[in-house]
C-alpha positions as CSV (number, residue, x, y, z in Angstrom):
1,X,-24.0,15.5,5.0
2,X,-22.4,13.1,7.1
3,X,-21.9,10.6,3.9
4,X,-19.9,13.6,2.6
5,X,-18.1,14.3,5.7
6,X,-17.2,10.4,6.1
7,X,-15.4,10.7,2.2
8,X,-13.7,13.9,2.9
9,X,-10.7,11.7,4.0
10,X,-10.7,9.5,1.1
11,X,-10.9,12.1,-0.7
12,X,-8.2,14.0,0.8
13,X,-5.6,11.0,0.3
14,X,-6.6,10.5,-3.2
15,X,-5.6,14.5,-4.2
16,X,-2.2,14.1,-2.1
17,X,-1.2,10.8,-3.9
18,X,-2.1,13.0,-7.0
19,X,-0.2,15.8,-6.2
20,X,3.1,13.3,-4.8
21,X,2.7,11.5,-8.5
22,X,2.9,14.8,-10.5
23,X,5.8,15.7,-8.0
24,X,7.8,12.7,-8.7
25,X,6.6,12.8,-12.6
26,X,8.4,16.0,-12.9
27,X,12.0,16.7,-13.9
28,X,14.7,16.4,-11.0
29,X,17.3,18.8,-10.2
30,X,20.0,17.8,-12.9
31,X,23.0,14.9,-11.4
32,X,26.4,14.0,-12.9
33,X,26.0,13.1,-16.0
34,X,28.0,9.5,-14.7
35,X,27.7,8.3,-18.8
36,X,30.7,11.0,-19.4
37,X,32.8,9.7,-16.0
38,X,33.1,5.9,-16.7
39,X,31.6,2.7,-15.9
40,X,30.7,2.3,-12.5
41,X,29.9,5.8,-11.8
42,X,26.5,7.2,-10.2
43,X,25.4,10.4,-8.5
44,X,26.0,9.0,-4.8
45,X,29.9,7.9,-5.8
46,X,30.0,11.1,-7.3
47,X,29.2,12.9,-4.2
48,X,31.5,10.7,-2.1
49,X,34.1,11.3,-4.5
50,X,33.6,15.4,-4.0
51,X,33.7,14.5,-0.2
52,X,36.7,12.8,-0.1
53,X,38.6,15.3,-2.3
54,X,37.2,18.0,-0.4
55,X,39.0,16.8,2.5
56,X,42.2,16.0,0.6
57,X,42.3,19.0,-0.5
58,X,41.7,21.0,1.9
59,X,39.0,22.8,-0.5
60,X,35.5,23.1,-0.5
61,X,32.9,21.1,-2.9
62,X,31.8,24.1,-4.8
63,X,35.5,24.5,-5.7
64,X,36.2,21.7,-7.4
65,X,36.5,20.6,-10.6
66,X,35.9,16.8,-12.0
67,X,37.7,15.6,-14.9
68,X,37.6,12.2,-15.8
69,X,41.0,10.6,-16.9
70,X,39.6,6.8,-18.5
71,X,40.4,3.8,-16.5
72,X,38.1,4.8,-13.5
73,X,40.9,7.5,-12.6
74,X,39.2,10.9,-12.1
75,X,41.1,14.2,-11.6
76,X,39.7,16.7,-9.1
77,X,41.3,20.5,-8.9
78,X,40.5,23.1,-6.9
79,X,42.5,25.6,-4.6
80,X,45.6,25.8,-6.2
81,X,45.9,21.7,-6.3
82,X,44.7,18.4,-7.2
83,X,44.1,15.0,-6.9
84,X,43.7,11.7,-8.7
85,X,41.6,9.0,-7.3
86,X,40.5,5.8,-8.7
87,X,37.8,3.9,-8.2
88,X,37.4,0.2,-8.3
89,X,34.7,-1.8,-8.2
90,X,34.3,-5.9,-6.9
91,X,31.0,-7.7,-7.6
92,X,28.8,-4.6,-7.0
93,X,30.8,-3.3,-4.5
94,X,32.9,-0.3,-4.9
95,X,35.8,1.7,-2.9
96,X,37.3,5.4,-3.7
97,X,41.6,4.2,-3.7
98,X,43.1,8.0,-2.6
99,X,45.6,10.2,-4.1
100,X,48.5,8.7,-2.7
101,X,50.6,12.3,-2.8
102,X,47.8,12.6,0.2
103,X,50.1,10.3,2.1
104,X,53.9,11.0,0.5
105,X,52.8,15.0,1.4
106,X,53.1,13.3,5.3
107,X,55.7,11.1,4.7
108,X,58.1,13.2,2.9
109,X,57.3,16.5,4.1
110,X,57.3,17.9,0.8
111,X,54.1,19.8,-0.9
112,X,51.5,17.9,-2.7
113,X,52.5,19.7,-5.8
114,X,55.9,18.8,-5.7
115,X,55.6,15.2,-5.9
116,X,55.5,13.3,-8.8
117,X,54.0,9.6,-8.8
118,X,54.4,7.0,-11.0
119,X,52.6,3.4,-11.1
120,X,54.8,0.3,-10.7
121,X,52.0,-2.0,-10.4
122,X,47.9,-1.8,-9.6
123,X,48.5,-1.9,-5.7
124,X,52.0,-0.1,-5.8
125,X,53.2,3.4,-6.5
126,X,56.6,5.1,-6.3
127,X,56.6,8.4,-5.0
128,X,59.7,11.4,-5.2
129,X,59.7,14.8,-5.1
130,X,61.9,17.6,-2.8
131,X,64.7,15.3,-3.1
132,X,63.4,12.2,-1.9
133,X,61.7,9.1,-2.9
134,X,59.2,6.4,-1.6
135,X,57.5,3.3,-2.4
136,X,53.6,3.0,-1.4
137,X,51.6,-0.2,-1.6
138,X,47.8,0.0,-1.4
139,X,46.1,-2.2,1.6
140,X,43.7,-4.8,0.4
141,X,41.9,-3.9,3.1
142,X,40.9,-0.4,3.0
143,X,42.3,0.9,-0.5
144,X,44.4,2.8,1.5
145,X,47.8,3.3,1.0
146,X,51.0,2.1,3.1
147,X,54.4,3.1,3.1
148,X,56.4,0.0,1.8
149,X,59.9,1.6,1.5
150,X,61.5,4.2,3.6
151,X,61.1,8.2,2.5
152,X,64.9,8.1,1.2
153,X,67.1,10.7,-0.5
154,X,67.2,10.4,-4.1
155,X,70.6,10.0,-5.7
156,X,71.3,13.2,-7.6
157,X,71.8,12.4,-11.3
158,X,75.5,12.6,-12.5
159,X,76.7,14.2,-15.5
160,X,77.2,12.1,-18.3
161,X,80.6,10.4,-18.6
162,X,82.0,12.8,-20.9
163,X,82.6,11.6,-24.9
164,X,85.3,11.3,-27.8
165,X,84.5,10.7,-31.0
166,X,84.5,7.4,-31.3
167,X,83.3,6.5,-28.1
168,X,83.9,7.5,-24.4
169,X,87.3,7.8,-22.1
């Protein structure tokens, strides 16, 4: 009795490493399927990425949707508005670069929505919308980005010089 009472232990470990193998044998709760989102991507960027854009947007997780653009840019929408972040990646190392509307919004005190963004190189973006217009370059630092120009007044467009045939006046 006491032989059997000295095993009980062993015993008791051996059926729990049993039970945690069978646990861990059997199929997870379903992730990202990061294949579909572009190199570099995994379930933990994914969730960072969700964070981040939750907080952008002023939206919770649940609400938003992914869509990935190609080139590591990846659309998120939810609430009535979006973003576009990028993510880059250095020797196994890699950093969400934000929406920069996130900082134009500030900057121009114009609605996220409103401004339109184009790229004028990888670490600078010009930004215009409700009249105005704004250059942003992206720290090397953080990824985050830095207003490089002042938030000016855009130039209305004029109407074309008016035409003859045969040229203009």
């Amino acid at each position: 009795m006491r032989n059997l009472l000295a095993r009980a232990p062993v015993a008791l470990l051996a059926l729990a490493a049993l039970g945690v193998s069978a646990c861990a044998s059997s199929k997870a709760a379903p992730e990202a399927d990061s294949e579909a989102m572009g190199p570099s991507m995994n379930s933990r960027r994914f969730a960072t990425l969700q964070k981040i854009a939750a907080k952008d947007l002023k939206c919770p997780v649940e609400q938003l949707e992914h869509e990935y653009l190609g080139n590591n840019q990846h659309a998120m929408t939810g609430c009535q508005t979006n973003g576009v972040y990028e993510l880059r990646c250095m020797m196994g190392s890699c950093v969400w670069i934000p929406d920069v509307r996130t900082r134009a919004e500030f900057d121009m005190g114009c609605p996220r929505l409103q401004i339109q963004v184009i790229e004028i190189d990888k670490s600078t973006r010009g930004a215009t919308g409700c009249g105005k217009r704004a250059t942003y370059k992206m720290s090397p630092m953080d990824g985050s980005w830095i207003l490089n120009s002042v938030a000016v007044d855009q130039p209305q467009e004029s109407a074309p010089a008016p035409t003859v045939s045969g040229g203009t006046l």
